[in-house]
C-alpha positions in Angstrom: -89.0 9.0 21.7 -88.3 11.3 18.9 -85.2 9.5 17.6 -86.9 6.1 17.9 -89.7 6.9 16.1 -87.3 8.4 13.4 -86.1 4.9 13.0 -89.0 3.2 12.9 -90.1 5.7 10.2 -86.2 4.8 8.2 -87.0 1.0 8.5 -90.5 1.2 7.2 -89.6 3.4 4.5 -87.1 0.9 3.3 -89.0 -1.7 3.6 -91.5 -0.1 1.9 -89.5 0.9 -1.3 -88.3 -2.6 -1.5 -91.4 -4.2 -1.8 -92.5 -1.4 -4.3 -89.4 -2.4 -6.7 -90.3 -6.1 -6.2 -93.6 -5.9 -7.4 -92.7 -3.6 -10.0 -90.0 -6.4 -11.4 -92.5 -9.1 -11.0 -94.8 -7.2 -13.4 -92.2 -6.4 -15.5 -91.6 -9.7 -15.8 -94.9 -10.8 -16.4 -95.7 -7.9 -19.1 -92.4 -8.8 -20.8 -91.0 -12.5 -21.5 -88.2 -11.0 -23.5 -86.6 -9.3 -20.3 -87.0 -12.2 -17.8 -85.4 -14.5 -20.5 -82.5 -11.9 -21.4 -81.8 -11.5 -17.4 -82.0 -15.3 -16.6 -79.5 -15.6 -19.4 -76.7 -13.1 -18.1 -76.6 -14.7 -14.3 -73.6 -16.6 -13.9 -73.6 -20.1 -13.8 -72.9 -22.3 -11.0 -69.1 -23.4 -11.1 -68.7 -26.8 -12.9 -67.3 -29.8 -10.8 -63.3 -29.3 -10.7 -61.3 -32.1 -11.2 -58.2 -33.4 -8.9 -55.5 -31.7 -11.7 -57.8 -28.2 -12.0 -57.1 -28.1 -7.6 -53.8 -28.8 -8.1 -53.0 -26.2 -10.1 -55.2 -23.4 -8.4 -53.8 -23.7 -5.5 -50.4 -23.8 -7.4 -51.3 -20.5 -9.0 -52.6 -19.2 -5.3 -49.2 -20.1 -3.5 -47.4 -18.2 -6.2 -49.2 -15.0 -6.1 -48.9 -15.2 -2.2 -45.1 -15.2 -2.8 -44.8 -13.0 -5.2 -47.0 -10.8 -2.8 -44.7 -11.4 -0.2 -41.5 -10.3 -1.7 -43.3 -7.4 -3.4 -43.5 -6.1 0.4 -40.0 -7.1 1.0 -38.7 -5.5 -1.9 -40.9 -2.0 -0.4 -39.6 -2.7 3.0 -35.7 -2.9 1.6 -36.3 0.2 -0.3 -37.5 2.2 2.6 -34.7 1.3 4.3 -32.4 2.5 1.8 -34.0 5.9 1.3 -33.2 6.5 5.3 -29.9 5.3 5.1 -29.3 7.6 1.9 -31.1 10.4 4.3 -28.7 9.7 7.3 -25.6 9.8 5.3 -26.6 13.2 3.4 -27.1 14.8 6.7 -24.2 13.6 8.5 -22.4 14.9 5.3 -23.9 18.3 5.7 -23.4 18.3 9.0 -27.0 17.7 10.0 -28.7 15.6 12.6 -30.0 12.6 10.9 -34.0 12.1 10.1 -36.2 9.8 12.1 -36.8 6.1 10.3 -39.6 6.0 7.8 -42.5 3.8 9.7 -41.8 1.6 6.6 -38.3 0.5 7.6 -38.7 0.3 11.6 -39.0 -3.7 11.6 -35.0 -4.0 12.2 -31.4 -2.5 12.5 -29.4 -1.3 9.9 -26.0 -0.4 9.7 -25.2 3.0 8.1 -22.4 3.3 5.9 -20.7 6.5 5.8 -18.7 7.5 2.8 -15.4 9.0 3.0 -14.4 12.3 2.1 -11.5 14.1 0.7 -11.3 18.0 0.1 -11.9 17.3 -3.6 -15.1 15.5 -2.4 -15.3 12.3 -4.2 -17.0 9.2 -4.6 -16.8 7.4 -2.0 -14.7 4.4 -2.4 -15.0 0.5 -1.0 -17.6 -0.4 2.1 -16.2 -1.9 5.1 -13.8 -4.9 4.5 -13.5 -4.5 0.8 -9.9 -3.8 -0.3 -8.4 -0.5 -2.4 -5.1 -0.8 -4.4 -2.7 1.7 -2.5 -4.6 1.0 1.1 -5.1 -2.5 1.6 -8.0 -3.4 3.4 -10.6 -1.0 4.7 -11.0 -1.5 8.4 -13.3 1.5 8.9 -14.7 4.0 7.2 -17.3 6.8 8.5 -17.2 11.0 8.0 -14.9 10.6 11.4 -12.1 9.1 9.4 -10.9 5.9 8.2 -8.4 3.0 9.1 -6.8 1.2 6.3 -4.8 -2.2 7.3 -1.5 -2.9 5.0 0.8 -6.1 5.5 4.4 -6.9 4.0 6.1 -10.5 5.0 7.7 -13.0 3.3 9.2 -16.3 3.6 12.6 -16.8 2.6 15.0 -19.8 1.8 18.6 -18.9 1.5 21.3 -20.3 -0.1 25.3 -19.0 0.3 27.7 -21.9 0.1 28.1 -21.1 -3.5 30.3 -17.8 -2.3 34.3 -17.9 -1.2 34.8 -18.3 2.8 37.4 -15.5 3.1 37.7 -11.9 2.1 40.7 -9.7 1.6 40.5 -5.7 2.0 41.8 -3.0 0.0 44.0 -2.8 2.9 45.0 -6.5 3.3 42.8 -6.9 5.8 41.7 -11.0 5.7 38.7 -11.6 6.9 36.1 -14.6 7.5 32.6 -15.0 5.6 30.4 -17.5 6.9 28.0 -18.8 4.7 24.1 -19.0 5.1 21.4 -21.6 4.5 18.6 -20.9 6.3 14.3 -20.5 6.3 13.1 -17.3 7.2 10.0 -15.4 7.8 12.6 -12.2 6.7 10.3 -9.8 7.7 6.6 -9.1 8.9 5.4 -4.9 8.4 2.0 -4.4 10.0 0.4 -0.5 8.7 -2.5 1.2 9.7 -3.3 4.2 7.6 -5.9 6.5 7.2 -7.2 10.1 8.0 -8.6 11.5 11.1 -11.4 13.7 11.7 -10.9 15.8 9.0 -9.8 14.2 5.2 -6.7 16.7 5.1 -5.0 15.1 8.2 -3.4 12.2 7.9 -1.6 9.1 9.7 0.6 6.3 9.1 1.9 4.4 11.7 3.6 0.8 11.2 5.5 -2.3 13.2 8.4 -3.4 11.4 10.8 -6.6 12.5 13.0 -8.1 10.8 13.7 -11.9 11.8 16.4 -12.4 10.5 18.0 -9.6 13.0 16.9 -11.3 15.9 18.7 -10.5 19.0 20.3 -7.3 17.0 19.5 -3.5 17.5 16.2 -1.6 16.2 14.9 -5.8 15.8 11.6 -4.5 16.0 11.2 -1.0 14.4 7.3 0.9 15.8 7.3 4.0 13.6 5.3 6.3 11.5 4.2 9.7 10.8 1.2 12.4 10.5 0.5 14.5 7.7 -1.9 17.4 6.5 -2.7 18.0 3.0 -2.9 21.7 1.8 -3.0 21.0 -2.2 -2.6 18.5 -4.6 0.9 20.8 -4.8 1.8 20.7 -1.2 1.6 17.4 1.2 3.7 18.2 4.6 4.4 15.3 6.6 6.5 14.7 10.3 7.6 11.6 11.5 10.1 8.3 9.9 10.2 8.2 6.5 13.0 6.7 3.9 15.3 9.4 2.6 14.4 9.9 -1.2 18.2 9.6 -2.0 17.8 7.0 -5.0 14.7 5.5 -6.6 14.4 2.6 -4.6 13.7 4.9 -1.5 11.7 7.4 -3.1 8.6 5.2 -1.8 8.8 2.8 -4.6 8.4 -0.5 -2.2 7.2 -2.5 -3.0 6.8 -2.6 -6.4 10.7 -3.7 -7.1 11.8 -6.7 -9.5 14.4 -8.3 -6.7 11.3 -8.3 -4.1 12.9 -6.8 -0.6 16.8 -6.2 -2.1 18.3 -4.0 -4.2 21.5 -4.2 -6.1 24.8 -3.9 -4.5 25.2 0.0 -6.5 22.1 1.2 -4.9 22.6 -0.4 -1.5 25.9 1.4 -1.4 25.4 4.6 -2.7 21.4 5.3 -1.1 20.2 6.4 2.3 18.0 4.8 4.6 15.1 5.8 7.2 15.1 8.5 9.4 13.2 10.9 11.6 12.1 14.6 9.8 10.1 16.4 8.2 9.4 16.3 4.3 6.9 17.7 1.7 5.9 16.4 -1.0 3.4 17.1 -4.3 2.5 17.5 -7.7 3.7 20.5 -9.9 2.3 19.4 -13.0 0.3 17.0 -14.8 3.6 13.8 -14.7 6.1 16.0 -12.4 6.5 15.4 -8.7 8.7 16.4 -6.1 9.7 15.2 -2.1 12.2 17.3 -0.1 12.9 16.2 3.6 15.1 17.7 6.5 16.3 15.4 8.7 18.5 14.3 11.7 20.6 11.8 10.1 20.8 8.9 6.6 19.5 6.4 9.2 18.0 6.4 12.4 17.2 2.6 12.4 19.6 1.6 15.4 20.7 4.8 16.7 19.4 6.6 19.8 18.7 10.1 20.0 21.7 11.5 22.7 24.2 9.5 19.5 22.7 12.6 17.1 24.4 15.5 16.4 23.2 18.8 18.0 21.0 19.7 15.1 19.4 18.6 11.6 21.9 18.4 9.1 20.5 16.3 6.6 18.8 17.4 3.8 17.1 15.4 0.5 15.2 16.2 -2.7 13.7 14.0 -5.6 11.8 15.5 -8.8 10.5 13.1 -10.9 9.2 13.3 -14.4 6.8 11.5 -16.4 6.3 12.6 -19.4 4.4 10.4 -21.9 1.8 8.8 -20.1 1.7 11.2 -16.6 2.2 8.3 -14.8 4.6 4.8 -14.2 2.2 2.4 -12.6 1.4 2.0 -8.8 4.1 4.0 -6.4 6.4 4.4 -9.8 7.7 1.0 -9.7 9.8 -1.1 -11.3 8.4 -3.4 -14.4 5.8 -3.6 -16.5 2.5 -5.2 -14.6 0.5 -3.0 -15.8 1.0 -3.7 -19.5 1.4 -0.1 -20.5 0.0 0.1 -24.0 2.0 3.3 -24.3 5.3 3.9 -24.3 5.4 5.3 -20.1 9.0 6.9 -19.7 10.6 8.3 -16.1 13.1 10.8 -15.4 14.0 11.7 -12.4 16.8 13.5 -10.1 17.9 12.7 -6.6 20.3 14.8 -4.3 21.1 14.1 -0.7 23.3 15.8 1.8 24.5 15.1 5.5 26.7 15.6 7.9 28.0 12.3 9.3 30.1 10.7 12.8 30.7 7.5 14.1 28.0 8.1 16.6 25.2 8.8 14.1 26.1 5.3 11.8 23.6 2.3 12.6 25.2 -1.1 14.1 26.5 -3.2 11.3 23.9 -5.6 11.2 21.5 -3.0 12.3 17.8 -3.5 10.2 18.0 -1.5 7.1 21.8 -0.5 7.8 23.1 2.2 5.9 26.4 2.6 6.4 29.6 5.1 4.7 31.6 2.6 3.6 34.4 2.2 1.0 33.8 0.5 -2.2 36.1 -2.5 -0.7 33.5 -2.2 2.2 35.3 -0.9 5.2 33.1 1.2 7.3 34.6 5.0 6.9 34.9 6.0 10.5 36.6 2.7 11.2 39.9 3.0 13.2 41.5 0.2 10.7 40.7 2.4 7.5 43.0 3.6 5.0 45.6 0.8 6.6 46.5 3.3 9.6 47.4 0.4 12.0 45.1 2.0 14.4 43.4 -0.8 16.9 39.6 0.4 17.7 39.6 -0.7 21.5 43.3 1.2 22.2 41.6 4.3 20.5 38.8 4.8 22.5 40.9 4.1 25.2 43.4 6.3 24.2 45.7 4.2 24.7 47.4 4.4 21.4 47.6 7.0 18.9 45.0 6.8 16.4 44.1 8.3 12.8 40.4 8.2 12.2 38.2 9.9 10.7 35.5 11.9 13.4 33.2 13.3 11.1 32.5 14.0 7.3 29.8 15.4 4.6 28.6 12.6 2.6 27.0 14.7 -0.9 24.9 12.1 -3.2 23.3 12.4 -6.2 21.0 10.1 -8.1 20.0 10.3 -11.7 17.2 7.6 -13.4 15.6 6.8 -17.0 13.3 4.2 -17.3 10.8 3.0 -19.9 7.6 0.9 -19.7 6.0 -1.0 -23.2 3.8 -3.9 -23.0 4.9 -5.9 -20.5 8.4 -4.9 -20.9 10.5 -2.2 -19.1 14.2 -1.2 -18.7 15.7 1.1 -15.8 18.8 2.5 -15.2 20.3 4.7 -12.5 23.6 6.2 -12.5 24.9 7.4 -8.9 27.8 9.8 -7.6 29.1 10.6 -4.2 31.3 12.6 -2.2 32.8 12.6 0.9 35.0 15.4 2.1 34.7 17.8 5.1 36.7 15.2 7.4 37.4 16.1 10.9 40.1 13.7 11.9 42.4 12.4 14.5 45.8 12.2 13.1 46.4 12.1 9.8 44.9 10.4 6.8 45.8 10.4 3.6 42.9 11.4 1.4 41.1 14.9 2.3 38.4 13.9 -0.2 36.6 10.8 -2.0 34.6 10.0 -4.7 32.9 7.1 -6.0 30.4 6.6 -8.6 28.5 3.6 -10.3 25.2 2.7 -11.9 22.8 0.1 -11.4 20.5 -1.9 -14.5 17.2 -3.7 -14.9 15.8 -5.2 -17.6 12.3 -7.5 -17.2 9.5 -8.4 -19.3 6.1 -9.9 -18.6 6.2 -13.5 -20.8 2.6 -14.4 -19.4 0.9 -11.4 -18.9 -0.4 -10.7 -14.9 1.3 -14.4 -14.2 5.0 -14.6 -14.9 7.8 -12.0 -15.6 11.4 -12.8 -16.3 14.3 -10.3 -15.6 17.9 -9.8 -14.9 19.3 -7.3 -12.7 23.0 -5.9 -12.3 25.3 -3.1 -11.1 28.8 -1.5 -11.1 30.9 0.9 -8.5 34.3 2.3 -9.3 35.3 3.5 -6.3 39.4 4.5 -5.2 39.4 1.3 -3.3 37.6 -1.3 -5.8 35.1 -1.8 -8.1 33.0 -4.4 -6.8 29.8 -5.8 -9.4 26.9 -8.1 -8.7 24.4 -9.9 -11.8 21.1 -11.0 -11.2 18.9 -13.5 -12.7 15.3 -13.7 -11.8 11.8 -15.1 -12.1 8.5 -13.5 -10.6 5.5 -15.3 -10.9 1.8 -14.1 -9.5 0.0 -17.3 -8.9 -3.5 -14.8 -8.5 -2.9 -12.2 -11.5 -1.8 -9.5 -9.0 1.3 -7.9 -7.6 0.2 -8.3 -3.8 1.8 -11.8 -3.6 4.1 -13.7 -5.7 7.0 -15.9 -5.9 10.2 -14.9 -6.4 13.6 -16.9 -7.3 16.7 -15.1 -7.8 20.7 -16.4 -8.2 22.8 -13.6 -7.7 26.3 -13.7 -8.6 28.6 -10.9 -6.6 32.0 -9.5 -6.8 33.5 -8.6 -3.6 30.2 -7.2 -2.1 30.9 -3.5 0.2 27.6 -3.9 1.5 26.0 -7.0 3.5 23.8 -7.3 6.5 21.5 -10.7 8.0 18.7 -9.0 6.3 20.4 -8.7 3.3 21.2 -11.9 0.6 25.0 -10.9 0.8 27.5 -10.3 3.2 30.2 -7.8 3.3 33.0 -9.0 0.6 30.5 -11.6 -0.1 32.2 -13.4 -3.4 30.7 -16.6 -5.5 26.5 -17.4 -5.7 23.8 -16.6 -3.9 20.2 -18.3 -4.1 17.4 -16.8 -2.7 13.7 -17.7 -3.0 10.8 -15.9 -1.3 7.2 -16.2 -1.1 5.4 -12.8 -0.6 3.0 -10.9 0.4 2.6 -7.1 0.4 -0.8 -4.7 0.1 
């Protein structure tokens, strides 16, 4: 009762009041003309009749706003959702549990992108799929580690009839060469690289054929290695890796002029790949260094009961940059990168092993590395050094035999080479030793030594497009001084060094080296043309 009564009393009230201020207007009104005319006055008018075009365009201008309403809110919606995906990745960077969604960006899923790290801690680098110089294409990337996809195959159309058929030895020796002409897919290197749970360790594991081997030993090569990074200074690694015996395997590949083949100096004097363990770093601002112990100068081919009973291999490289601090991606060879000051490379290369017949790759082997003469007999062959000896009667023992059964094989490698708007010259000089020989019977050297230098000249006539050189190289060695020339053409139909075109015609003296992955054979004399279409990230 009491509260309806209380709301009678409210309703009458204000009906009351209402009335009161109505009548006191209409007297207002009637005691003063002036202020019924001024208040009729300010009212607003009655909208005029709009015509067909006015319609048009108001509801022109209403559909706009609308849209620009709606992606006002979209734009606030995609914001949210990258202030919790910028809160996600700072917690998992700090170790934290992620915060919940904001309410503003729960309409859908997103995909958090987690940076990489490094113990230097630095920006992060591309997002999923996008591609790094040095890497190749980022498969994955989150704070657990990162997978990195690298590829190296070309195609290859070879051309030999321009070389002799036979080939006479030091020793007089004949021999048959068998000219090529053939279409390859040469080779086809598949790498996944990356890091592991923490930035410091690292992993690099590969498949490696060769087609061209087909049918031979170590065909199809699966390899790699794991690493851990103390300091910029000190990089330990365990796995395969090339010996740094020479430039060309001091990881410059495959950033060479000649795409996949060096000259015949370097293929004679260098090592190859084998199984150790190495370190690497950098000293200084432009100086580096690799040292690696390992089993053998090339594993490629050779199974483990063929090794000798411990690691007797040993190789170091220091390399020196002083100018710039640098010589372009991996220290390669020519001027890509259109160095607009004088770049300059020194370096130093020493390599020493123990060697046997046992521990020497097949002779068509992938990658072979082989001791050879400079006339290209194979060292540890039972017809060296014109003995007479048959190989089949000598492992039978059948005959008497004089062969070498082991030796020390002592290299060393010294470079200079210059980079200057688009054009670059490098030079290698080489030395090697073999002595240490355990034989069986007699021979008549206790001792060799051969030495030679290789040269490479190129120059970038349309920059990022088309560079021109010529390549060449000479051994003196106690059993010939065999020489190749090389003139080639590299043109980079994209602007960039992961694919190209490369011609070559290579013109070779008595060649010691030679395998079906190589553009020569052994004692390979006359022409050579070679054409390959490449790709390598």
């Amino acid at each position: 009762m009491r509260r309806s009564a209380y709301r009678r009393r409210g309703w009458s009230g204000a009906a009351t009041a209402f009335a009161c201020a109505a009548a006191g207007l209409m007297l207002a009104g009637a005691a003063s003309p002036v202020l019924a005319q001024e208040a009729m006055s300010t009212a607003i008018p009655p909208p005029p009749a709009a015509s067909p075009e006015d319609l048009a365009a108001m509801r022109r201008e209403l559909q706009a706003l609308k849209a620009e309403n709606e992606a006002a809110k979209a734009a606030e919606a995609a914001r949210a959702k990258r202030i919790d995906a910028l809160d996600a990745q700072l917690s998992w960077a700090a170790g934290q549990a992620p915060p919940p969604p904001s309410p503003t960006s729960s309409g859908g899923e997103d995909i958090v992108r987690l940076p990489a790290r490094s113990p230097e801690g630095p920006e992060p680098g591309a997002r999923w799929g996008g591609f790094e110089p040095g890497k190749g294409v980022i498969v994955m990337r989150s704070d657990a580690g990162e997978v990195d996809l690298g590829l190296v195959s070309y195609l290859r159309y070879l051309n030999q009839h321009g070389m002799d058929k036979t080939y006479t030895s030091a020793f007089g020796q004949n021999f048959d060469v068998t000219p090529r002409e053939d279409f390859q897919l040469a080779k086809v290197q598949i790498t996944l690289r990356g890091w592991l749970f923490d930035p410091r360790f690292g992993y690099n594991a590969y498949v490696w054929t060769s087609q061209a081997s087909q049918g031979l030993g170590a065909q199809v090569v699966v390899a790699g290695n794991i690493n851990w990074t103390f300091a910029d200074w000190l990089k330990v690694y365990f796995g395969i890796h090339s010996v740094p015996s020479t430039r060309s395997t001091n990881r410059t590949f495959p950033y060479w002029l000649r795409n996949d083949n060096r000259p015949i100096a370097d293929e004679f004097f260098r090592g190859s790949y084998t199984q150790g363990i190495w370190a690497e770093g950098k000293i200084a601002k432009g100086l580096e260094y690799r040292v690696m112990v390992a089993n053998n100068l090339s594993a490629l081919g050779v199974q483990a009961r063929q090794l000798d009973a411990k690691p007797n291999t040993w190789s170091a490289a220091l390399t020196w940059m002083p100018t710039t601090g640098e010589f372009g991606p991996a220290n390669g060879y020519g001027d890509f990168e259109q160095h607009q000051k004088l770049a300059t490379l020194f370096s130093a290369h020493y390599t020493r092993s123990t060697e046997d017949p046992q521990s020497q790759p097949g002779t068509d082997s992938i990658e072979n590395t082989q001791i050879r003469l400079s006339d290209g007999t194979l060292l540890f062959s039972s017809t060296a050094f014109n003995t007479g000896g048959q190989s089949n009667a000598c492992e039978q023992k059948s005959v008497g035999c004089n062969r070498i059964l082991e030796a020390r094989y002592q290299m060393a490698a010294f470079d200079a080479a210059f980079k200057y708007k688009g054009y670059a010259v490098e030079a290698e000089y080489y030395a090697r030793w073999l002595d240490n020989f355990k034989v069986e019977g007699t021979m008549p050297w206790t001792s060799l030594y051969d030495h030679g230098y290789s040269l490479q000249a190129s120059a970038m006539v349309i920059p990022k497009t088309l560079q021109v050189y010529a390549s060449g190289s000479q051994i003196w060695g106690q059993y010939g001084n065999p020489n190749d020339l090389a003139l080639g053409i590299n043109y980079f139909p994209l602007q960039r060094r992961d694919l190209r075109v490369n011609a070559m015609a290579l013109w070779v003296k008595n060649s010691p080296v030679g395998y079906t992955a190589y553009p020569v054979p052994v004692g390979g004399n006359g022409f050579t043309f070679v054409t390959d279409f490449s790709l390598a990230f």
